[in-house]
C-alpha positions as CSV (number, residue, x, y, z in Angstrom):
1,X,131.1,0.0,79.6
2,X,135.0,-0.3,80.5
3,X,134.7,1.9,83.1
4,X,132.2,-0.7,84.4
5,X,134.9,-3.7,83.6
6,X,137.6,-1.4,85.2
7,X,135.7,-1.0,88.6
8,X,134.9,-4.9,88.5
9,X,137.8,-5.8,88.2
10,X,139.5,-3.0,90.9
11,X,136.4,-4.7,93.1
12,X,137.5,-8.5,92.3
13,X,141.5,-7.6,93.4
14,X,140.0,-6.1,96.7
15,X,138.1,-8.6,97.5
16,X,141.0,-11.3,96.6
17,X,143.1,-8.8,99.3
18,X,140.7,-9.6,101.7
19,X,140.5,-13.5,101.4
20,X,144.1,-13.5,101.5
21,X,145.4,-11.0,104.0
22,X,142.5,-10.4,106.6
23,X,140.8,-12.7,109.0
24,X,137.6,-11.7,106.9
25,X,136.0,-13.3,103.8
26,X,134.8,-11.6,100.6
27,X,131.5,-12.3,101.2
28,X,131.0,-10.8,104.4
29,X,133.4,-7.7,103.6
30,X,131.0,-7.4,100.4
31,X,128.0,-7.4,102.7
32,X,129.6,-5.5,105.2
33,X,129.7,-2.3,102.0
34,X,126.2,-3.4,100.7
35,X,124.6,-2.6,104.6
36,X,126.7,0.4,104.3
37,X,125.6,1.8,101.0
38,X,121.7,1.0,102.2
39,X,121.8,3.5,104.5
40,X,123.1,6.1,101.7
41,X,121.1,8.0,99.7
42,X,120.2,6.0,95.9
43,X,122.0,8.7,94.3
44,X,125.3,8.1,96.1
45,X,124.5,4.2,94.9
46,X,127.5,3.6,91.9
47,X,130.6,0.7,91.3
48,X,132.6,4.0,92.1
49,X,131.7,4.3,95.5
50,X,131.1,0.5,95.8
51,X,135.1,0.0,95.1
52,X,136.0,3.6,97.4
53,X,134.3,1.4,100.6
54,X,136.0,-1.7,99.6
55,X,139.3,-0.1,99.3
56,X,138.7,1.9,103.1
57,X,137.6,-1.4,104.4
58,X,140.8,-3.4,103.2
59,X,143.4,-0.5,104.3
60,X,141.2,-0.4,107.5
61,X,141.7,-3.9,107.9
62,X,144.9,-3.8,107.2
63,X,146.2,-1.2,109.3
64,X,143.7,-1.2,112.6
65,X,141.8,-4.1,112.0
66,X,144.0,-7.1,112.7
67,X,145.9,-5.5,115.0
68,X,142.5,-4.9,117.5
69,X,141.8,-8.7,116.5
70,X,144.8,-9.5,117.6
71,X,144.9,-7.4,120.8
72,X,141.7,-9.0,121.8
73,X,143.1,-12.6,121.3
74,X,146.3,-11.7,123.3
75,X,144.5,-10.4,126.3
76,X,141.9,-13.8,126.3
């Protein structure tokens, strides 16, 4: 449907976020939601919610993420 194509394509931009701004790849970020939406219920299972934990992950990332990477690294 074009919902469908609309969420894909939200997903694919995230995911391009990701490879270029964070110190984590696509795949692993795309695992990283998979393992989280395994431990859902199947009815919570949908691209919409797929592209929600995508988008918390990046802003995540983002906003707390690197900066505890690069705490971490600092203090080594």
């Amino acid at each position: 449907s074009d919902e469908e194509k609309e969420l894909a394509l939200k997903m694919k931009g995230i995911l391009d976020r990701i490879d270029e701004e964070t110190r984590i790849d696509r795949t692993t970020a795309f695992r990283a939601v998979l393992d989280k939406m395994a431990k859902e219920p199947n009815e919570n299972w949908s691209l919409h919610y797929m592209a929600t934990l995508l988008e918390a992950l990046l802003y995540f990332m983002l906003n707390e993420g690197n900066e505890k990477i690069d705490e971490e690294e600092h203090n080594e």
